[in-house]
LOLOTOR-692715 format. One line per field, with one value per atom (N, C-alpha, C, O): residue number from 1; residue in three letters; chain; atom name; x, y, z. Coordinates in Angstrom, 3 decimals. Example, Ala and Ser with C-alpha at 12.3 -4.5 7.8 and 13.67 -1.06 7.14 Angstrom:
<rs>
num: (1 | 1 | 1 | 1 | 2 | 2 | 2 | 2)
residuo: (ALA | ALA | ALA | ALA | SER | SER | SER | SER)
cadena: (A | A | A | A | A | A | A | A)
atomo: (N | CA | C | O | N | CA | C | O)
px: (13.190 | 12.300 | 13.200 | 14.236 | 12.850 | 13.670 | 12.900 | 13.409)
py: (-5.690 | -4.500 | -3.300 | -3.319 | -2.250 | -1.060 | 0.030 | 1.138)
pz: (7.800 | 7.800 | 7.800 | 8.465 | 7.080 | 7.140 | 7.870 | 8.039)
</rs>
This chain:
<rs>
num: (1 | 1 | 1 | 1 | 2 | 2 | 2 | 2 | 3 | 3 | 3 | 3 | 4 | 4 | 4 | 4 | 5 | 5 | 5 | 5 | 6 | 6 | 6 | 6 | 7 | 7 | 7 | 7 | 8 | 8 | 8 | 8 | 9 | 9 | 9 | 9 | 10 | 10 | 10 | 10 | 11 | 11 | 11 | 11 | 12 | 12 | 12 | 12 | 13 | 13 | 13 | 13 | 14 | 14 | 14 | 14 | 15 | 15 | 15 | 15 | 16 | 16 | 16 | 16 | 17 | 17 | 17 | 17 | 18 | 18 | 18 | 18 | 19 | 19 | 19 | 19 | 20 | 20 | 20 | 20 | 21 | 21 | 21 | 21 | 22 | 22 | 22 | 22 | 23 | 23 | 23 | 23 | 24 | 24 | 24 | 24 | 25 | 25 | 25 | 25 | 26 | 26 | 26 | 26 | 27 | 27 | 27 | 27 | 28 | 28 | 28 | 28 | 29 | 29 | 29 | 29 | 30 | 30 | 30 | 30 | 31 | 31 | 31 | 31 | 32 | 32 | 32 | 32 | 33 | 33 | 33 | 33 | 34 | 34 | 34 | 34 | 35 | 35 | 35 | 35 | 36 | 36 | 36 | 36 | 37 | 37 | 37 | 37 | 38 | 38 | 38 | 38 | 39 | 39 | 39 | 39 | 40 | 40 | 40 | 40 | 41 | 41 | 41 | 41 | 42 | 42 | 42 | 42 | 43 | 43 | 43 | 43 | 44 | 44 | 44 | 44 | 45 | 45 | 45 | 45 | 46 | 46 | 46 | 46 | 47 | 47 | 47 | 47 | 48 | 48 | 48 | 48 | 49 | 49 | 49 | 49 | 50 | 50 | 50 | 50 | 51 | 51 | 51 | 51 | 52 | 52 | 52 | 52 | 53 | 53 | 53 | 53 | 54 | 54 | 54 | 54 | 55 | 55 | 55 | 55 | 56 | 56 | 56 | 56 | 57 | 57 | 57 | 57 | 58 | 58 | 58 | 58 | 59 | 59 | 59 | 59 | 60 | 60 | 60 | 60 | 61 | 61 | 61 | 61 | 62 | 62 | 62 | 62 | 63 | 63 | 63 | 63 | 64 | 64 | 64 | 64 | 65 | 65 | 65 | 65 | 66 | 66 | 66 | 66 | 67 | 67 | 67 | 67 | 68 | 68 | 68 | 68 | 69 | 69 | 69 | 69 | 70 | 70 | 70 | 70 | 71 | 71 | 71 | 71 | 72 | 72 | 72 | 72 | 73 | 73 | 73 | 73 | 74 | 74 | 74 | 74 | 75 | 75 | 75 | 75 | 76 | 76 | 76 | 76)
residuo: (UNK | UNK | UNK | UNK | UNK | UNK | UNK | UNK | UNK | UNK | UNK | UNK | UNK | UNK | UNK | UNK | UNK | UNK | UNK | UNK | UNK | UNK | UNK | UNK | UNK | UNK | UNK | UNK | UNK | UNK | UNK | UNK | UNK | UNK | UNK | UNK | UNK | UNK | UNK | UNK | UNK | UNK | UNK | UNK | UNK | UNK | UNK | UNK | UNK | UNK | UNK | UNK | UNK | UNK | UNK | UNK | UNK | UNK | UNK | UNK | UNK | UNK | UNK | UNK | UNK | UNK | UNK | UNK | UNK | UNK | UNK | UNK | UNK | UNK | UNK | UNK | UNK | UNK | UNK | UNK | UNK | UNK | UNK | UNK | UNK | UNK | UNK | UNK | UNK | UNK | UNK | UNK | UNK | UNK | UNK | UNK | UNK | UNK | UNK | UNK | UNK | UNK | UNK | UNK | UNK | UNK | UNK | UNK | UNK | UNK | UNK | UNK | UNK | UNK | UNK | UNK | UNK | UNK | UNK | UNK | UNK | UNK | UNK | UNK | UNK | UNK | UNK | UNK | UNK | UNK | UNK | UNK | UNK | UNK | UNK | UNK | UNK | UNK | UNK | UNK | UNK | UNK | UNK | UNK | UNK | UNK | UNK | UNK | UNK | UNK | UNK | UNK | UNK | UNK | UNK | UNK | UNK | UNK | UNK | UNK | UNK | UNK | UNK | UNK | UNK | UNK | UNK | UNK | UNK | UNK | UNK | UNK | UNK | UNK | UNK | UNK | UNK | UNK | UNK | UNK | UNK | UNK | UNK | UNK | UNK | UNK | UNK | UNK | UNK | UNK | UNK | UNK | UNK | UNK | UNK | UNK | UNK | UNK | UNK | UNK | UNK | UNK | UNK | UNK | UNK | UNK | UNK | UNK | UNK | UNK | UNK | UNK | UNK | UNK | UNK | UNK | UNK | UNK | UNK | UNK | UNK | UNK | UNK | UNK | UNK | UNK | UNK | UNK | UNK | UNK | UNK | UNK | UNK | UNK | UNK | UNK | UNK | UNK | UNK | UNK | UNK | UNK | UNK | UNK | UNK | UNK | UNK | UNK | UNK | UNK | UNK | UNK | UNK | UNK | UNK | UNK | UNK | UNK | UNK | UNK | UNK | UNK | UNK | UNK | UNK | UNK | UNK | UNK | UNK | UNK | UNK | UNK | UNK | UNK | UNK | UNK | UNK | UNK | UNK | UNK | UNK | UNK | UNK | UNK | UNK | UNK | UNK | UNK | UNK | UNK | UNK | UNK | UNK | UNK | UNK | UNK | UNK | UNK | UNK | UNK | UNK | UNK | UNK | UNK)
cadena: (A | A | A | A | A | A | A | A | A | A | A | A | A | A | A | A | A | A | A | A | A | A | A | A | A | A | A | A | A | A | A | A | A | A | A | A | A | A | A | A | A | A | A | A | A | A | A | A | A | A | A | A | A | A | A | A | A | A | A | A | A | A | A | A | A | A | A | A | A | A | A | A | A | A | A | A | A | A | A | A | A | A | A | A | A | A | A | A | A | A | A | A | A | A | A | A | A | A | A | A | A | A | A | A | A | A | A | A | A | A | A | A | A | A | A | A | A | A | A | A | A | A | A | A | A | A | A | A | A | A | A | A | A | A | A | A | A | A | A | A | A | A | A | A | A | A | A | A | A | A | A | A | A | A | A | A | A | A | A | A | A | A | A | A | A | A | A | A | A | A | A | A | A | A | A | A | A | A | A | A | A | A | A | A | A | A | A | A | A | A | A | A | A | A | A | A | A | A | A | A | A | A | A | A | A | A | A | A | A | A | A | A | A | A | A | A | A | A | A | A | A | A | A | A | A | A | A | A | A | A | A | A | A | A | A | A | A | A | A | A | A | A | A | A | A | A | A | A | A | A | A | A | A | A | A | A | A | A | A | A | A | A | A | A | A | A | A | A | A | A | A | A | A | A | A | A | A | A | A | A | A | A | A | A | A | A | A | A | A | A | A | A | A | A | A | A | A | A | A | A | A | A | A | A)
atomo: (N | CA | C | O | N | CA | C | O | N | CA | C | O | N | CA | C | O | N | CA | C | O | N | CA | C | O | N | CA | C | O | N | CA | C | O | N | CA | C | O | N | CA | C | O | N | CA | C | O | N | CA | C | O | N | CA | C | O | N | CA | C | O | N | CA | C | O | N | CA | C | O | N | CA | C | O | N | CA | C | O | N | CA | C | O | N | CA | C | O | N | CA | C | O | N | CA | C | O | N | CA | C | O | N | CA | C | O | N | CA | C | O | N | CA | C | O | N | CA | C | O | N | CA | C | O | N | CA | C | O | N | CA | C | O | N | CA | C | O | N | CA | C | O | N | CA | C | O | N | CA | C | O | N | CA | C | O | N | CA | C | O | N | CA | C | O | N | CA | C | O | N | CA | C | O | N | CA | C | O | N | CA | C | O | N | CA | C | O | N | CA | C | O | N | CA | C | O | N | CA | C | O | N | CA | C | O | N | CA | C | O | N | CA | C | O | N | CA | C | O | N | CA | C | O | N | CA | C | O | N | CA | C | O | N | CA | C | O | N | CA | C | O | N | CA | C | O | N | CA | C | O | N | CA | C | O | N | CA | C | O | N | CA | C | O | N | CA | C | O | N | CA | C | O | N | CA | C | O | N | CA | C | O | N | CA | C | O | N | CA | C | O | N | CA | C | O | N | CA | C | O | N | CA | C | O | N | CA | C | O | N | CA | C | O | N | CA | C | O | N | CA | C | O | N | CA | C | O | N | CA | C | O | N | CA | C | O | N | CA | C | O)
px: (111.145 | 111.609 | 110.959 | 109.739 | 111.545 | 111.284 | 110.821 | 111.392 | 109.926 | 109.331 | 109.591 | 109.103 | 110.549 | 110.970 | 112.494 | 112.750 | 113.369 | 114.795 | 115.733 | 116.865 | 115.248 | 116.034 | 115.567 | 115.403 | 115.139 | 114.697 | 115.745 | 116.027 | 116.033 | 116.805 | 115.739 | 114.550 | 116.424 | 115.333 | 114.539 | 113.336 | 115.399 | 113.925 | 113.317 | 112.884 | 113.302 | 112.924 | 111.460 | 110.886 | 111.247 | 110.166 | 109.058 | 108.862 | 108.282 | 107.451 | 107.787 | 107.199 | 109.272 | 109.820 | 110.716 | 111.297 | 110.981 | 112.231 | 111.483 | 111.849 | 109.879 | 108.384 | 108.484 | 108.745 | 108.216 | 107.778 | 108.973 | 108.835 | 110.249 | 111.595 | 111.637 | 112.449 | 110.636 | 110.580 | 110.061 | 110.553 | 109.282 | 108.243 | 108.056 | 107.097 | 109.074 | 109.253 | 108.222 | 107.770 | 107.514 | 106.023 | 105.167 | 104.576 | 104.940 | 103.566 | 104.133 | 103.152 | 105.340 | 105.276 | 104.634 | 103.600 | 105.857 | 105.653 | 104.105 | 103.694 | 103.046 | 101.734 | 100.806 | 99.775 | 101.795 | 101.045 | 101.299 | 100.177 | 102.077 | 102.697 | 102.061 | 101.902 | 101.732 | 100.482 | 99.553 | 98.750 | 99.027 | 97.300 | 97.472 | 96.603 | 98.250 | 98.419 | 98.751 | 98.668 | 98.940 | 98.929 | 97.967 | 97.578 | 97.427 | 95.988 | 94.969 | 94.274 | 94.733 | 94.002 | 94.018 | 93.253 | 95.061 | 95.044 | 96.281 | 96.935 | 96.275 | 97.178 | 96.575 | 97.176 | 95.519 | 94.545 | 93.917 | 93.745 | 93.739 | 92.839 | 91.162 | 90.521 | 90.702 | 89.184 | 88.869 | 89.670 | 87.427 | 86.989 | 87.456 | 87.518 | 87.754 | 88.845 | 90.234 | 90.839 | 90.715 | 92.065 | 92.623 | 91.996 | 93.953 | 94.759 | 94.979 | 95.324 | 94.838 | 94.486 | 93.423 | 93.637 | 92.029 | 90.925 | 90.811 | 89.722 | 91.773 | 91.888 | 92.415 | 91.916 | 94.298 | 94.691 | 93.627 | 93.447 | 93.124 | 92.527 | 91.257 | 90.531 | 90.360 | 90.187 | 90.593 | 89.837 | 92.499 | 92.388 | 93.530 | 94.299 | 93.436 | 93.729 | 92.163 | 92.089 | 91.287 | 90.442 | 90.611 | 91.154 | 90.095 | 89.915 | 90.992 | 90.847 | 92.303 | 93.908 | 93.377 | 93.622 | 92.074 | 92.220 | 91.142 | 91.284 | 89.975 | 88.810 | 89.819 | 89.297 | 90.788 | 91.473 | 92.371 | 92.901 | 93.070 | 93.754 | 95.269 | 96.213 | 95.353 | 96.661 | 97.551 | 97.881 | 97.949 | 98.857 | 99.436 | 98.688 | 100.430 | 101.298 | 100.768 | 101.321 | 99.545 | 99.521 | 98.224 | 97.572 | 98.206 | 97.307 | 97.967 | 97.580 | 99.227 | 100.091 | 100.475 | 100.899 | 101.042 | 101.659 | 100.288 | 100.454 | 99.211 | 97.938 | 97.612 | 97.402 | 97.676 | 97.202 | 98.443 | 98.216 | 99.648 | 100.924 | 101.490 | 102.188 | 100.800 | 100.770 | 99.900 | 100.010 | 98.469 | 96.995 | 97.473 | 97.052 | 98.165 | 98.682 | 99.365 | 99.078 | 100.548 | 101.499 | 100.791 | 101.505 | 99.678 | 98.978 | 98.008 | 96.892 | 98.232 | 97.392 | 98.010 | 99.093 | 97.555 | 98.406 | 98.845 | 98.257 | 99.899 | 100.735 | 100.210 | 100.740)
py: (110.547 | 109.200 | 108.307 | 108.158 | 107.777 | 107.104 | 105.370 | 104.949 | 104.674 | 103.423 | 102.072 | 100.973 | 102.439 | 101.755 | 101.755 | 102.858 | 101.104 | 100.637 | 100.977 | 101.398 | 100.788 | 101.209 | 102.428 | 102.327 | 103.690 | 104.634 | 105.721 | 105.530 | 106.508 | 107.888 | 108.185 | 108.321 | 108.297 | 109.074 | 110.528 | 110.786 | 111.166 | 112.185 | 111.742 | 112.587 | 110.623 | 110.573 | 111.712 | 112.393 | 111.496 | 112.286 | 111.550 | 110.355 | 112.217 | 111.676 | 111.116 | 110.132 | 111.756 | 110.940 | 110.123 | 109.455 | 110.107 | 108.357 | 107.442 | 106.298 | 107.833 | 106.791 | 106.294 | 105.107 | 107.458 | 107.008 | 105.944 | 104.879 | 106.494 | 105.796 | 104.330 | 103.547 | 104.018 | 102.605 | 101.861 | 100.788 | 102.374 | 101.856 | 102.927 | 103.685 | 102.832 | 104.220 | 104.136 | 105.264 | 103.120 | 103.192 | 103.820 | 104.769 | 103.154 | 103.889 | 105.008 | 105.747 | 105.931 | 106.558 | 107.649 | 108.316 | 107.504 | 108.209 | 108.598 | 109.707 | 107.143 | 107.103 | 108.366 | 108.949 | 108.484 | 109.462 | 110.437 | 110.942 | 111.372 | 112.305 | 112.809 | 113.978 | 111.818 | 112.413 | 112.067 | 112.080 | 111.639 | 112.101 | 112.928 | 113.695 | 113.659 | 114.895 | 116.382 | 117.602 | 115.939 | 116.973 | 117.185 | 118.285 | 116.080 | 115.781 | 116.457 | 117.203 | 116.314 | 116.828 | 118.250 | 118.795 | 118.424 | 119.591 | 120.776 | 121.649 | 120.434 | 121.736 | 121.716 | 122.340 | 121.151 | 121.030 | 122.489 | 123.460 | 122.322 | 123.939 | 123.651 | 122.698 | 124.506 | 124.289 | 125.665 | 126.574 | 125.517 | 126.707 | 126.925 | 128.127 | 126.172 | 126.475 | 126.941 | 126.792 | 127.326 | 128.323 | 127.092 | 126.260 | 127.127 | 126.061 | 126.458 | 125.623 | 127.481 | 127.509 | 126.590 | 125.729 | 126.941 | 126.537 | 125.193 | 124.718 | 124.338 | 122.705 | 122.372 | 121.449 | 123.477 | 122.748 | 122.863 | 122.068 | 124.117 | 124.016 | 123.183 | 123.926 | 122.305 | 121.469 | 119.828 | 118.883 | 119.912 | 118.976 | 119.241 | 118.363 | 120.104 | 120.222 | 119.571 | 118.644 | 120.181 | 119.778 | 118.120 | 117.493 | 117.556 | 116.025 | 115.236 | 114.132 | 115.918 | 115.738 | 115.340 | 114.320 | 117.021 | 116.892 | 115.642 | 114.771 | 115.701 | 114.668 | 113.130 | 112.101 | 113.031 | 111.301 | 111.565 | 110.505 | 112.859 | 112.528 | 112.426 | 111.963 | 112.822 | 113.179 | 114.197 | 114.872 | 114.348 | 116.070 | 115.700 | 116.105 | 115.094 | 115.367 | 116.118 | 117.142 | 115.509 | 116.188 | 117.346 | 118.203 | 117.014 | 118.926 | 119.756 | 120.896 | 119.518 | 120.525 | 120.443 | 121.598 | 119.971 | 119.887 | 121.344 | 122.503 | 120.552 | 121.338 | 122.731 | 123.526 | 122.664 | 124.196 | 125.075 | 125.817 | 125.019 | 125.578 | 126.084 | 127.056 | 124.873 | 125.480 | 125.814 | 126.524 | 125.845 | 126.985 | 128.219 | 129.195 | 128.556 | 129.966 | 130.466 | 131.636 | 129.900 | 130.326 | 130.794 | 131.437 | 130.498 | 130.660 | 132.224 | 132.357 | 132.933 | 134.169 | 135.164 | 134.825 | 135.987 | 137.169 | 137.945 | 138.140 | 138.268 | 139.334 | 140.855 | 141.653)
pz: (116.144 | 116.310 | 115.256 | 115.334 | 114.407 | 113.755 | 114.426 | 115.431 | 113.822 | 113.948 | 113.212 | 113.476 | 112.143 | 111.405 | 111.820 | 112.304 | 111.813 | 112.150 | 111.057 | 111.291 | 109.817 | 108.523 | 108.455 | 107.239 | 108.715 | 108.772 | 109.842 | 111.025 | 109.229 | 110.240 | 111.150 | 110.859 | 112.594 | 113.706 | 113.169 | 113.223 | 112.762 | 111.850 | 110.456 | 109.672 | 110.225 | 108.909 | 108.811 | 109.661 | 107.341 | 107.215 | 106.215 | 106.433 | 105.077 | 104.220 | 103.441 | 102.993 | 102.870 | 101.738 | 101.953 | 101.097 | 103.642 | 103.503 | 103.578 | 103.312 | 104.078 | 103.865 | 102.579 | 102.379 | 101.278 | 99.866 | 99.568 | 98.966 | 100.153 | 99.453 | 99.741 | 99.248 | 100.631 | 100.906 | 99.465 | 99.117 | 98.872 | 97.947 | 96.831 | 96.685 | 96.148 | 95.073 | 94.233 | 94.035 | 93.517 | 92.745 | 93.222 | 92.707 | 94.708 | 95.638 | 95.793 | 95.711 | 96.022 | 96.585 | 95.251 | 95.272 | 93.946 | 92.566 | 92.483 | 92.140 | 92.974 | 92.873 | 93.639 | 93.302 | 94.942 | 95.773 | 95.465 | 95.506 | 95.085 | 94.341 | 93.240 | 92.887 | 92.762 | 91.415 | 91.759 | 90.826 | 92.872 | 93.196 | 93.752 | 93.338 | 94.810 | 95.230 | 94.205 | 94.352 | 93.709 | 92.200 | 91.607 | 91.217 | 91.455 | 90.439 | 91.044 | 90.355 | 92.351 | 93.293 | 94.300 | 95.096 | 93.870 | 94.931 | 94.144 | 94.715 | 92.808 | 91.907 | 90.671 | 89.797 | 90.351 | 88.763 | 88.505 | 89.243 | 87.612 | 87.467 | 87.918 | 87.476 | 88.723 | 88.410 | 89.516 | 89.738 | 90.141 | 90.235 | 91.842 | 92.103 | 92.827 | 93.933 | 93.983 | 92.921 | 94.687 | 94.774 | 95.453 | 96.110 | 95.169 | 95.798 | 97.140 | 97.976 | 97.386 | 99.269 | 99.866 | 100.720 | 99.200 | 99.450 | 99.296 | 99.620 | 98.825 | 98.446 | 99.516 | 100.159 | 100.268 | 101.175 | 102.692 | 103.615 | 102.431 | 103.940 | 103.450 | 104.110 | 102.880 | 102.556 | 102.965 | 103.193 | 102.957 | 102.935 | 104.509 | 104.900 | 104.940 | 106.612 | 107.329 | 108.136 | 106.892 | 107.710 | 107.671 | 108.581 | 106.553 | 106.894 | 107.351 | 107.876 | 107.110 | 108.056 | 109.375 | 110.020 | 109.848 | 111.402 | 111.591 | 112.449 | 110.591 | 111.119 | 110.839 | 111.266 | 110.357 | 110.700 | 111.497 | 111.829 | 112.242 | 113.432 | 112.796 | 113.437 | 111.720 | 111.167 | 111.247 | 110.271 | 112.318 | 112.861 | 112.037 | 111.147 | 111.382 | 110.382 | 109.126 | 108.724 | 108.449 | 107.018 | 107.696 | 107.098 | 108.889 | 109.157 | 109.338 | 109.083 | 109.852 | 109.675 | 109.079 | 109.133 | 108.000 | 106.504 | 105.742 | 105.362 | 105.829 | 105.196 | 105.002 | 104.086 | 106.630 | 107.416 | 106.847 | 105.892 | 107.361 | 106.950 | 105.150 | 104.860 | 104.051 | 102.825 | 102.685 | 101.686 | 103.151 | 103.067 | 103.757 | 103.136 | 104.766 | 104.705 | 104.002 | 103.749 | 103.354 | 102.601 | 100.986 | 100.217 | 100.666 | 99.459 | 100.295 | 99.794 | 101.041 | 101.977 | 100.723 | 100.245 | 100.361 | 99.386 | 100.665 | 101.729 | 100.275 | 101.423 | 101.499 | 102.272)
</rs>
């Protein structure tokens, strides 16, 4: 259920950004910057990283967003 009125009852993250296409462009490349850069963590190890502090602010949305692409990075 959406909270916003101009918003579809399932909206999701990006009918959020579409409100505010700068901020949203903005979040998009700190999420890149941060969590697909090269350095000495595995991009698993960034998202479950950033599941955890998802869960320490109480964000089921991007902990499950988190948790869900930190498995998908598991080698089969």
């Amino acid at each position: 259920m959406s909270f916003f009125e101009s918003l579809p009852a399932d909206a999701g993250v990006r009918h959020i950004l579409s409100l505010n296409p700068s901020a949203g462009q903005a979040l998009i490349q700190l999420h890149t910057a941060a969590l697909r850069n090269e350095g000495p963590l595995t991009p698993r190890d960034k998202e479950l990283i950033a599941a955890y502090v998802s869960g320490l602010n109480a964000c089921h949305y991007c902990y499950g967003v988190h948790s869900q692409t930190a498995q998908a990075w598991v080698p089969a």
